[in-house]
mmCIF file of the C-alpha atoms, coordinates in Angstrom:
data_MODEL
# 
_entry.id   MODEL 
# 
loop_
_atom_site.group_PDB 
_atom_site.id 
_atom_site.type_symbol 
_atom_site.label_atom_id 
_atom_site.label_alt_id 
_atom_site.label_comp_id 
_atom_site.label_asym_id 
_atom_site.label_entity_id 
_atom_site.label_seq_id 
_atom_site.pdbx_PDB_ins_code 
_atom_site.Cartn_x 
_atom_site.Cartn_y 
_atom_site.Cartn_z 
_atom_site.occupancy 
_atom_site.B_iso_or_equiv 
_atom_site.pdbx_formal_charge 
_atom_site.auth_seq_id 
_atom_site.auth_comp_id 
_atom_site.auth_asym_id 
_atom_site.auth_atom_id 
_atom_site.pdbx_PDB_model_num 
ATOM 1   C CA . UNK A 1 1   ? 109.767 -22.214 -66.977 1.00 0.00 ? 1   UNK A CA 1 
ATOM 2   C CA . UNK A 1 2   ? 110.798 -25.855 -67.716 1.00 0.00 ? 2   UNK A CA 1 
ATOM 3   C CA . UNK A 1 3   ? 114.109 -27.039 -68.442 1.00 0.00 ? 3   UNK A CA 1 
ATOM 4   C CA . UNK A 1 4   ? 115.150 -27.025 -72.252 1.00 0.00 ? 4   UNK A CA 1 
ATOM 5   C CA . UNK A 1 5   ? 115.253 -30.790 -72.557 1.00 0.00 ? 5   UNK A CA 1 
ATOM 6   C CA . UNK A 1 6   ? 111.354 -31.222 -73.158 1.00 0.00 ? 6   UNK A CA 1 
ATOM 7   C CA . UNK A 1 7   ? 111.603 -28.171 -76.120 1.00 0.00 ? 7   UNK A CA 1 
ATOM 8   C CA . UNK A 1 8   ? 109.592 -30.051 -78.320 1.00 0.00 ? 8   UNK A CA 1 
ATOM 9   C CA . UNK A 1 9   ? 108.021 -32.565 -76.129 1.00 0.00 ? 9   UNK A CA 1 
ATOM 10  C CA . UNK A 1 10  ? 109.880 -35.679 -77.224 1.00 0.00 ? 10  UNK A CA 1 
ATOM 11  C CA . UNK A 1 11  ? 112.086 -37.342 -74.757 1.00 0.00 ? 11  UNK A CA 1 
ATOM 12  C CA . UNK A 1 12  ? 115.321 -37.830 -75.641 1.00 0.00 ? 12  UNK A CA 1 
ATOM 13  C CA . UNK A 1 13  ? 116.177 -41.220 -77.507 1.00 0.00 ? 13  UNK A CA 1 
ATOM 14  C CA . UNK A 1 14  ? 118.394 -43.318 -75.116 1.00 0.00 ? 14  UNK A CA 1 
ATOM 15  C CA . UNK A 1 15  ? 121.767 -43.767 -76.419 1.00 0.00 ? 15  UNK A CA 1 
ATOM 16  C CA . UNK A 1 16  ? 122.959 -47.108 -77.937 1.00 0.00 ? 16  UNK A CA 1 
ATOM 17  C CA . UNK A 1 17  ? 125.392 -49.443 -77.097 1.00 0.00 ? 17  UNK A CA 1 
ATOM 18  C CA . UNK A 1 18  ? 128.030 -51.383 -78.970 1.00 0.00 ? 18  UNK A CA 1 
ATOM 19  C CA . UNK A 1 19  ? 130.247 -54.684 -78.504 1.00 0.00 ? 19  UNK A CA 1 
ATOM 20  C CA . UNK A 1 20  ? 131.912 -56.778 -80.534 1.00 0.00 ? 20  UNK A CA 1 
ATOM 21  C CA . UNK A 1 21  ? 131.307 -60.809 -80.268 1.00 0.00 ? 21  UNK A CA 1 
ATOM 22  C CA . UNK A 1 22  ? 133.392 -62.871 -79.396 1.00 0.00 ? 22  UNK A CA 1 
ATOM 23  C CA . UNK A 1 23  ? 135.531 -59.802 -78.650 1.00 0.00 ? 23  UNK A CA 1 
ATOM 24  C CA . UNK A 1 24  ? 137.686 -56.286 -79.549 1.00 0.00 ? 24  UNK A CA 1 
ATOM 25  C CA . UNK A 1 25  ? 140.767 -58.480 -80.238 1.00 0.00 ? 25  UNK A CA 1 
ATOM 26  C CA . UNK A 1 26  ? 140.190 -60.707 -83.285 1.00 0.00 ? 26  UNK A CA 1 
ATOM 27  C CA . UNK A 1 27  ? 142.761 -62.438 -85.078 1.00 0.00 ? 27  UNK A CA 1 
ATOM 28  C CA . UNK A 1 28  ? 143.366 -62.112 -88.718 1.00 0.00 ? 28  UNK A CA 1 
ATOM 29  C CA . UNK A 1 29  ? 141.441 -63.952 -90.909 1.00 0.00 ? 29  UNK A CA 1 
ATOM 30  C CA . UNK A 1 30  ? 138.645 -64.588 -87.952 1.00 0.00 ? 30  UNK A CA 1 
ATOM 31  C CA . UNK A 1 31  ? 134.951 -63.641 -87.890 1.00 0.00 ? 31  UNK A CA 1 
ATOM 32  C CA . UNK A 1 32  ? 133.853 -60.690 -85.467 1.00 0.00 ? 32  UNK A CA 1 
ATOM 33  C CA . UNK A 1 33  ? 130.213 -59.372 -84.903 1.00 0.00 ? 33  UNK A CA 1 
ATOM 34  C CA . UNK A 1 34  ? 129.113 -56.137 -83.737 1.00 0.00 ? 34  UNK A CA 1 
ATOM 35  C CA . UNK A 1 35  ? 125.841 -55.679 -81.431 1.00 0.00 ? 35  UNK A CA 1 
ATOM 36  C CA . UNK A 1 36  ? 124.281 -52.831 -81.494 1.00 0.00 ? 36  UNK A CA 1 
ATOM 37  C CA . UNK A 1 37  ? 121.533 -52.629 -78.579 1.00 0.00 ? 37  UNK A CA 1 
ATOM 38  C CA . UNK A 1 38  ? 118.583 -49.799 -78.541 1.00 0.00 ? 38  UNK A CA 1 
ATOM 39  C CA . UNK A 1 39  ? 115.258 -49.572 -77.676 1.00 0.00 ? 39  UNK A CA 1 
ATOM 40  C CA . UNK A 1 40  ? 112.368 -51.388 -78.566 1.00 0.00 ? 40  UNK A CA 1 
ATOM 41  C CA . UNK A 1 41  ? 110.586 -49.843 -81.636 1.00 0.00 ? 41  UNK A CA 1 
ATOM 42  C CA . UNK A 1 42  ? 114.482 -48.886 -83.853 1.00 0.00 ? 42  UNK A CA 1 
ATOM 43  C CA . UNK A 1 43  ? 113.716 -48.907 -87.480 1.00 0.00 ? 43  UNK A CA 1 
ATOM 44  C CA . UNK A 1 44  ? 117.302 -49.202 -88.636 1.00 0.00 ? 44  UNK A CA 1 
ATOM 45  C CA . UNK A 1 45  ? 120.938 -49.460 -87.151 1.00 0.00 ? 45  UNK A CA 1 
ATOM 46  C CA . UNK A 1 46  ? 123.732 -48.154 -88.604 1.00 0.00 ? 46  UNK A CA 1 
ATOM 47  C CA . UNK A 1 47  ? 127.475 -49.185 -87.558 1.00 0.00 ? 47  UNK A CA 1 
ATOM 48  C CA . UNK A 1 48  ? 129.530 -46.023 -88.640 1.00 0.00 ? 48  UNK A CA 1 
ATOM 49  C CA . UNK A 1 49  ? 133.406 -46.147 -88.910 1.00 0.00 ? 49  UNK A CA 1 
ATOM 50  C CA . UNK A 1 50  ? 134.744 -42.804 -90.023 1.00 0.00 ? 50  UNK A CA 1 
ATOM 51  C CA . UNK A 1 51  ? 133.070 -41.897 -92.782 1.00 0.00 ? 51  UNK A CA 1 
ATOM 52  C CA . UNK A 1 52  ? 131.967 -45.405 -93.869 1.00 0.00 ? 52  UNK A CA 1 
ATOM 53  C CA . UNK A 1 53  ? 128.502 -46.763 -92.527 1.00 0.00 ? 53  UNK A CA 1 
ATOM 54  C CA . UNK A 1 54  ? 126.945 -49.777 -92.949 1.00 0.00 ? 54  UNK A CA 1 
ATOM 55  C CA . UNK A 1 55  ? 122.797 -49.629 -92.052 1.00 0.00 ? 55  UNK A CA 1 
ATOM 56  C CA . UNK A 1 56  ? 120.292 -52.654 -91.260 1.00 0.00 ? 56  UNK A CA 1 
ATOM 57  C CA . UNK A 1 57  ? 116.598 -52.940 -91.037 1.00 0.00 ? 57  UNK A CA 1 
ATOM 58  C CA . UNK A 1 58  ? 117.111 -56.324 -89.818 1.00 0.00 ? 58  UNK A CA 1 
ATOM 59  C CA . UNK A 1 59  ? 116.663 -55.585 -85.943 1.00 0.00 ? 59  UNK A CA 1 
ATOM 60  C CA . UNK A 1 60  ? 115.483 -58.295 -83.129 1.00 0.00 ? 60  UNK A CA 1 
ATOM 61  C CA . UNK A 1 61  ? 114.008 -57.963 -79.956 1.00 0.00 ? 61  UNK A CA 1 
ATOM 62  C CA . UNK A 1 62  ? 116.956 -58.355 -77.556 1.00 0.00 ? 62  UNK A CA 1 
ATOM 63  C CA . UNK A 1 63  ? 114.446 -58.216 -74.064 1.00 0.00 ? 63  UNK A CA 1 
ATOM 64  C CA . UNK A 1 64  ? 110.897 -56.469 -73.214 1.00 0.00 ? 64  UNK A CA 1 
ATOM 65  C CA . UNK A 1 65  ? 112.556 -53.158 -73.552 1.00 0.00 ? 65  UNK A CA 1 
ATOM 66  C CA . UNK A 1 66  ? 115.491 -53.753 -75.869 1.00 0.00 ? 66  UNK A CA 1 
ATOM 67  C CA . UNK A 1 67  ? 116.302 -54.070 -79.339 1.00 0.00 ? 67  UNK A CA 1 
ATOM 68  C CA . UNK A 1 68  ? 119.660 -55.266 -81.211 1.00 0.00 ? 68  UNK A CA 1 
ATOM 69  C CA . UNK A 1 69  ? 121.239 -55.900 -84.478 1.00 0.00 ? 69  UNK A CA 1 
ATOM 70  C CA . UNK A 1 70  ? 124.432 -57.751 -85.600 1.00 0.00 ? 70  UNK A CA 1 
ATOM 71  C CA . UNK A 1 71  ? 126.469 -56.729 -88.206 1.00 0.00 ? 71  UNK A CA 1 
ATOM 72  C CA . UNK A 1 72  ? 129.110 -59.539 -89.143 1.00 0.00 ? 72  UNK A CA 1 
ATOM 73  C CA . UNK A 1 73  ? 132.320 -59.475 -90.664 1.00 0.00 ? 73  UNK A CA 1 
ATOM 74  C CA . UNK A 1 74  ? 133.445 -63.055 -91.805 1.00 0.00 ? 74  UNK A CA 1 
ATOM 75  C CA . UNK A 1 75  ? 137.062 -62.737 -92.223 1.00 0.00 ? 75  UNK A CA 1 
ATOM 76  C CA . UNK A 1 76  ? 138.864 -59.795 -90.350 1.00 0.00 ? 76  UNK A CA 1 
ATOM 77  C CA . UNK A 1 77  ? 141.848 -57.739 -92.006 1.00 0.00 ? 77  UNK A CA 1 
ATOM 78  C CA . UNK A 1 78  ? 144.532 -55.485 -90.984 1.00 0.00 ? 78  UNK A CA 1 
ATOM 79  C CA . UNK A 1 79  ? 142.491 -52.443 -92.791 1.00 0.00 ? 79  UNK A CA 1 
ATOM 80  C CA . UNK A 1 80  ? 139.330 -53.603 -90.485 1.00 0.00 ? 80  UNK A CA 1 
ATOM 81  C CA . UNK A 1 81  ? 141.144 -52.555 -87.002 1.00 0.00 ? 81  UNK A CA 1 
ATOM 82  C CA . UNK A 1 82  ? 139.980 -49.081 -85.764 1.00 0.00 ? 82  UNK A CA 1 
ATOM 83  C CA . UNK A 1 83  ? 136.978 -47.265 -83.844 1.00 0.00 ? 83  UNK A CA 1 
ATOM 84  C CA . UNK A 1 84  ? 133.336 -47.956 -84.459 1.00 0.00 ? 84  UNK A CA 1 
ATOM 85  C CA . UNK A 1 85  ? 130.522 -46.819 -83.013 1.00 0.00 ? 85  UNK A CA 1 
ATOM 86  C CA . UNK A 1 86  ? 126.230 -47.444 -83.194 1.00 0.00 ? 86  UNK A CA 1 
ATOM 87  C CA . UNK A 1 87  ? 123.526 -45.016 -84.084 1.00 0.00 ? 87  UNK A CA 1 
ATOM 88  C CA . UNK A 1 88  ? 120.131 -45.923 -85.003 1.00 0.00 ? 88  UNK A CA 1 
ATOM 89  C CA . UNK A 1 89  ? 116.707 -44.385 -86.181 1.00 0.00 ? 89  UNK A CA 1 
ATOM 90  C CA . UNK A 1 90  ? 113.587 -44.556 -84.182 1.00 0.00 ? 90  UNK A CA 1 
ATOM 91  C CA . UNK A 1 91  ? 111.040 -42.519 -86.155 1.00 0.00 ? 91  UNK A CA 1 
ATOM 92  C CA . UNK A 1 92  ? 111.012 -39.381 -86.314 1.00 0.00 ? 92  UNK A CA 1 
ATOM 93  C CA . UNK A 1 93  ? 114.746 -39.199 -85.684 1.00 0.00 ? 93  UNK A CA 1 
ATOM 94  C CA . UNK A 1 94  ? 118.137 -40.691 -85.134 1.00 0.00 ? 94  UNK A CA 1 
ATOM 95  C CA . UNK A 1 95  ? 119.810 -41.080 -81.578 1.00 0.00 ? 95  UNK A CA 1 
ATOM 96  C CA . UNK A 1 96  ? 123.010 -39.836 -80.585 1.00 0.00 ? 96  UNK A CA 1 
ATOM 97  C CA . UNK A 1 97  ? 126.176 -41.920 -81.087 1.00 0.00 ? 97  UNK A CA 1 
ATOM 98  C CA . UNK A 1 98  ? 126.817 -44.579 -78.840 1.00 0.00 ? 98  UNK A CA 1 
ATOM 99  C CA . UNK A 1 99  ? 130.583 -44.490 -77.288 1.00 0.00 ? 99  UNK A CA 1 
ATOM 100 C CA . UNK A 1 100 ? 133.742 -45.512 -79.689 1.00 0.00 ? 100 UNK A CA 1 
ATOM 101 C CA . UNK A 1 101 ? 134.797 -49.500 -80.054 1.00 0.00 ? 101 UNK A CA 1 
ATOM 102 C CA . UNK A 1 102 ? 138.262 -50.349 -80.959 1.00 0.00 ? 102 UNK A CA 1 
ATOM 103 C CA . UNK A 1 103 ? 138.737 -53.148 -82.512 1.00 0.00 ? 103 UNK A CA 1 
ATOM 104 C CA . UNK A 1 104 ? 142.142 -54.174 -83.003 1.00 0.00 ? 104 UNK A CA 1 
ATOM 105 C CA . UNK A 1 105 ? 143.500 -57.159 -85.382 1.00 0.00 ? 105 UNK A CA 1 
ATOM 106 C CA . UNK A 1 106 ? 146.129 -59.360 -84.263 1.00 0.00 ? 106 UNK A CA 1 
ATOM 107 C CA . UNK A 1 107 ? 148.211 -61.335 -86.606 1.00 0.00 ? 107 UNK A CA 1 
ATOM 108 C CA . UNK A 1 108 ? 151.379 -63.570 -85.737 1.00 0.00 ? 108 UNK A CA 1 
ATOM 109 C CA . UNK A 1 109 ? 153.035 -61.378 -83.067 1.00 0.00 ? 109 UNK A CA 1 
ATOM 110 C CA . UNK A 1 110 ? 151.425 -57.955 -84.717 1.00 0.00 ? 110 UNK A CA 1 
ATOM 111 C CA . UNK A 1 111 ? 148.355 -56.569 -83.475 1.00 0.00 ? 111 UNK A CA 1 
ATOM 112 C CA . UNK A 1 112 ? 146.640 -53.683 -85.961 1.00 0.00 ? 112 UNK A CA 1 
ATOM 113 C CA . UNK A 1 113 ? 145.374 -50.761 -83.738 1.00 0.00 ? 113 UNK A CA 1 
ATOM 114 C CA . UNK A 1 114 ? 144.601 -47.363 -85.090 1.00 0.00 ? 114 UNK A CA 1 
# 
């Protein structure tokens, strides 16, 4: 008998990835982009923080085998500093969560973490 992974003979979705452009330690007040990087054929991302979500259908091919999408956030605040993470739908389903991002939010000789 085969192992359980193939139960319904769909491979498993590959799990995304996140970063942050031009980095995880923004001053206040600067802009900050999150990539989110999948496979080719994603329908939507979704950048999830807590509870909060934000989802895009607006998703580029980032190489033959690779897709992304950028979710910007023009001018970065204290509240804004925290863990974030990447999921995204690939019909029929959604993937599994990529791993946490921290982005922290420095301002003066402060810098915002959790």
């Amino acid at each position: 008998c085969g192992g359980e992974s193939h139960l319904h003979g769909q491979e498993d979705l590959p799990r995304p990835s996140i970063s942050a452009e031009p980095g995880s330690v923004i001053p206040l007040g600067s802009l900050v982009t999150f990539v989110c990087r999948g496979p080719v054929g994603v329908h939507t991302f979704r950048l999830e923080r807590g509870w909060t979500y934000n989802d895009t259908e607006d998703v580029s091919q980032a190489g033959p085998s690779e897709s992304e999408a950028r979710f910007r956030m023009d001018s970065v605040r204290e509240g804004n500093a925290g863990l974030y993470r990447c999921i995204y739908y690939k019909p029929p389903k959604w993937s599994e969560q990529s791993a946490y991002l921290e982005l922290r939010v420095k301002g003066g000789d402060v810098t915002w973490a959790l």
